[in-house]
N, C-alpha and C positions, 0 to 999 in steps of 0.2 A: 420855668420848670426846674426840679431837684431832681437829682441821680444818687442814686445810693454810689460810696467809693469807700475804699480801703485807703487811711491814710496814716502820715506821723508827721510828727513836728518836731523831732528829736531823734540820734538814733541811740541805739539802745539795742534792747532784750523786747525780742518779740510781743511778749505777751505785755510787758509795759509801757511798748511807744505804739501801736498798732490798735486803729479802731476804724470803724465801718462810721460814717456820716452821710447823710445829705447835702450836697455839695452844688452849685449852679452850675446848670449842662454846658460843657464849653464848644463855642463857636470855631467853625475853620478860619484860621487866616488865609493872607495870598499861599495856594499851593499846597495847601491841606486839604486831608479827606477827616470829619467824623465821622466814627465806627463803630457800632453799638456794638458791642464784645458779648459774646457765647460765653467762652475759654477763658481762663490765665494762667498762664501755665509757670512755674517755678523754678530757678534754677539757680544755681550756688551766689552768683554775681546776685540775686537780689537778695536774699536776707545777707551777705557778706555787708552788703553796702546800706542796709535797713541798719545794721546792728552797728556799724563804725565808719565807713567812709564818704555816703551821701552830702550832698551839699545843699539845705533846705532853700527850696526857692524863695524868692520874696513878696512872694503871697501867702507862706508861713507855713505849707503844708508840701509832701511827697507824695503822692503814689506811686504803690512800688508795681513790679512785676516788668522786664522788658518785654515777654513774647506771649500771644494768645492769638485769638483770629474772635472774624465776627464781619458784619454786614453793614459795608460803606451805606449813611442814609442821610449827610450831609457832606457838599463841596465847596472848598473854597473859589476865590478868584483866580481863575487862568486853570483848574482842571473842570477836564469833560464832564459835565454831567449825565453822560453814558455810563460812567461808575458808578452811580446812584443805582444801590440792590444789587451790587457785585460782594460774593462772598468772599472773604478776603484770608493769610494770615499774617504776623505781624511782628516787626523785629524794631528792636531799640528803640522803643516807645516813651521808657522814660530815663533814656541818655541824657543828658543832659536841658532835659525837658521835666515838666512837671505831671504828664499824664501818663502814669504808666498804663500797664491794661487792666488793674485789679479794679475796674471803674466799670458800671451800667454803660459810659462812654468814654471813649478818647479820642484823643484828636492829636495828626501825626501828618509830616509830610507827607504826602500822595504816594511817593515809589518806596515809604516804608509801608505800605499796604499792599500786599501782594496778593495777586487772582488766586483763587485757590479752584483745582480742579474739582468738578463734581463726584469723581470717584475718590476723591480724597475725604478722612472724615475730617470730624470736626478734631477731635483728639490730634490726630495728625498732622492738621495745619495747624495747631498750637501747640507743637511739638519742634516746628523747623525754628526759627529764627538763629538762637546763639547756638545750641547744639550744633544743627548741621551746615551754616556758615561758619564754624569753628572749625568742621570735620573738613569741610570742604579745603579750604583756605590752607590744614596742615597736611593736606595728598593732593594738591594740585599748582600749591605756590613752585614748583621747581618743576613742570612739565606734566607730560600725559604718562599712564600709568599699563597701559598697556604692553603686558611680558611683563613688568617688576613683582615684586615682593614686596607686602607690606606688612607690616607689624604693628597694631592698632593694643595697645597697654586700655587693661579696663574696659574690654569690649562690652561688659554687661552697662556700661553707663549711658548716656544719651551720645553723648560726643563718640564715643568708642563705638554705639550702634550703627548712628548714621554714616560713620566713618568705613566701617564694616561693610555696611551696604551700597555705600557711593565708590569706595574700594574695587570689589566687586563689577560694580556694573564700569567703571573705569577697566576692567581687563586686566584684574591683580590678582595675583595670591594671596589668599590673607590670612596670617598668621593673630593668633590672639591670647593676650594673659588676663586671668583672671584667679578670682582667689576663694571661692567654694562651686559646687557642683550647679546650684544652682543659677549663678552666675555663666556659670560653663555651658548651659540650655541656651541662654540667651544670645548668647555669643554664636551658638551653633548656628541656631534659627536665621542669624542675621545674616547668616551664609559664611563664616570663617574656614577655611580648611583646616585650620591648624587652631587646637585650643589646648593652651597650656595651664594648669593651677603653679602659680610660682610659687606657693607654699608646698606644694609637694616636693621631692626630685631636685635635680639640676634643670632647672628652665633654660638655660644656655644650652647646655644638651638638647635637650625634646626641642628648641626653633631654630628653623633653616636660616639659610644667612638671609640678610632683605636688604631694600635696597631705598624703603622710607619708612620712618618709627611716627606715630602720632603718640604722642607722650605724654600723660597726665600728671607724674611724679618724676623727673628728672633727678630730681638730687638723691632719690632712692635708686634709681634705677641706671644711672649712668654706665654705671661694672657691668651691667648684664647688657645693655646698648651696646656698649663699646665691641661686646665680646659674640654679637649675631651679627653685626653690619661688615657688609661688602665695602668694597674701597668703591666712592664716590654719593656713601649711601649720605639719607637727610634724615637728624631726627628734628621735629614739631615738637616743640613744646606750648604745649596750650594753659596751664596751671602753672601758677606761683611756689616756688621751693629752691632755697639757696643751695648753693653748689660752695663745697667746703673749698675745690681743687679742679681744676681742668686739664686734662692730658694734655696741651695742648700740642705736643711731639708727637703723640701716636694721631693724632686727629690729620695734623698736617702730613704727618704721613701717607694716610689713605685717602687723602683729600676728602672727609667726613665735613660737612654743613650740620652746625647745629641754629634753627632758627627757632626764633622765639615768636609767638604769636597772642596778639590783644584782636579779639573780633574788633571791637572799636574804635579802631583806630588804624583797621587793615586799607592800602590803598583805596581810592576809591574804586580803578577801574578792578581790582582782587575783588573789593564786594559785590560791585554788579555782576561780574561773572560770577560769581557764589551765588547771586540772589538766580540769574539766569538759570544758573544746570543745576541747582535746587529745586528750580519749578519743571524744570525739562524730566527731572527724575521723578519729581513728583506725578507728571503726566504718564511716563512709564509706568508707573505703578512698581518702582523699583525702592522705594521707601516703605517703610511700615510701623507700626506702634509699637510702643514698650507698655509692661503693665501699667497699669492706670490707677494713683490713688489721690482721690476723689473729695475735696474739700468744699462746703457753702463758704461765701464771702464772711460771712460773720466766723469763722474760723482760718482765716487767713491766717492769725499765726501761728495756728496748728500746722498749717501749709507750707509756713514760714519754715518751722520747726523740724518736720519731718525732712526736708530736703539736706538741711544742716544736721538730721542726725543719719544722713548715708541714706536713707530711703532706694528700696533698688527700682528702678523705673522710672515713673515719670510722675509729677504733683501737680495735679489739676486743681483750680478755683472754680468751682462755677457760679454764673454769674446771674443770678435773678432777671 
């Protein structure tokens, strides 16, 4: 049997390396689950690495997308077969694997397939994987959060939402920048106390001091970091951007941690607790959706596209 998939063989410019094919359904090996995938959901890391850093496998083709969700309907050797017609969602699918989720199927180590709650949608559980083990990973790598202050930069984005909302349900204050009104809703809904437009005003002014930053632009924002952190505060950095200069005197001075964070390559035992109190939140019902814009497979790199040009929400594939 054939599965329709989204692939390349090159990377490139979306709409020149990216096509839909019929493809042979792939088998689990030892320890894998296949997944018939609902979802695929979009996010910076795949067209970044569709368009320049991918490394084609050598069976000559990629599917892209890491994270979607969808319904375990084959198992490999050594997992249960009690997973079979478990709804699942799905992270680093195609790390350094050739199945991402833009596929009819995939096929992924068993505990990258996570139970998804029945009160969760489908949108939602292909909405966790990088986002909110990214969110997680930069407000919980230095302890529990309860009584701090937190500073989530870009709260209208997926990382800055889930960040927001796992903030939150951690026992924080949350402080949040963003840069139009409408960005500013989003931020609100996600539960922030505190929302600032940095292009208004002095943003230094309008936020309290805090005591962890999740940081999407560092080399922009480092002046205004510097100048709301408490002494012994942490910023996360989660996104790539060179830093011309490092205080590094005022940092030691207030004993300021600046860490830098790759979901991919985050410890192992960091990800299983990410994966852990990602689904524990999820079972709360303390997570929630960002708008939703809505791609068929045969437009993948319109899906591609829109994420690369800022889209504010979330880019969904769906999947035939």
């Amino acid at each position: 049997m054939e599965v329709l998939a989204a692939i390349y063989e090159r990377t490139g410019p979306s709409h020149e390396v990216l096509r839909v094919e019929e493809i042979p359904t792939p088998e689990p090996g030892p320890g894998e689950v296949r997944v018939r995938v609902r979802l695929s959901a979009v996010n910076p890391t795949d067209w970044k690495s569709r368009a320049r850093t991918a490394t084609i496998p050598d069976a000559g083709f990629q599917i892209p997308n890491q994270d979607g969700m969808g319904t375990i309907d084959a198992v490999g050797e050594g997992v249960h077969p009690g997973r079979l017609g478990e709804r699942v969602w799905l992270y680093f699918c195609a790390w350094q694997r050739q199945w991402g989720s833009a596929a009819q199927y995939t096929v992924l180590p068993s505990e990258q397939a996570v139970p998804l709650p029945e009160s969760a949608s489908d949108d939602l559980g292909a909405s966790m994987g990088i986002p909110a083990l990214t969110a997680h990973r930069c407000l919980f790598a230095d302890g529990p959060l309860d009584g701090k202050t937190v500073l989530v930069h870009g709260g209208a984005g997926a990382v800055g939402h889930y960040a927001i909302e796992l903030a939150k349900w951690g026992g924080a204050r949350v402080a949040s920048t963003v840069s139009n009104d409408e960005k500013a809703g989003l931020a609100r809904r996600a539960g922030a106390d505190v929302v600032v437009n940095y292009r208004e005003g002095n943003a230094a002014e309008e936020l309290p001091k805090v005591d962890r930053i999740v940081e999407v632009a560092i080399n922009q924002n480092l002046a205004l970091d510097l100048a709301v952190m408490a002494p012994n505060a942490v910023v996360s950095a989660y996104a790539n951007g060179t830093l011309e200069s490092v205080p590094i005197r005022d940092l030691m001075t207030r004993n300021i941690l600046l860490r830098f964070v790759l979901v991919y390559t985050m410890p192992p035992e960091a990800l299983q607790q990410a994966v852990d109190e990602v689904s524990e939140a999820l079972r709360a019902n303390v997570l929630t959706e960002l708008p939703a814009h809505r791609f068929p497979l045969d437009r993948i790199a319109d899906a591609h596209d829109a994420v690369e040009n800022g889209a504010v929400g979330k880019v969904f594939v769906d999947i035939p």
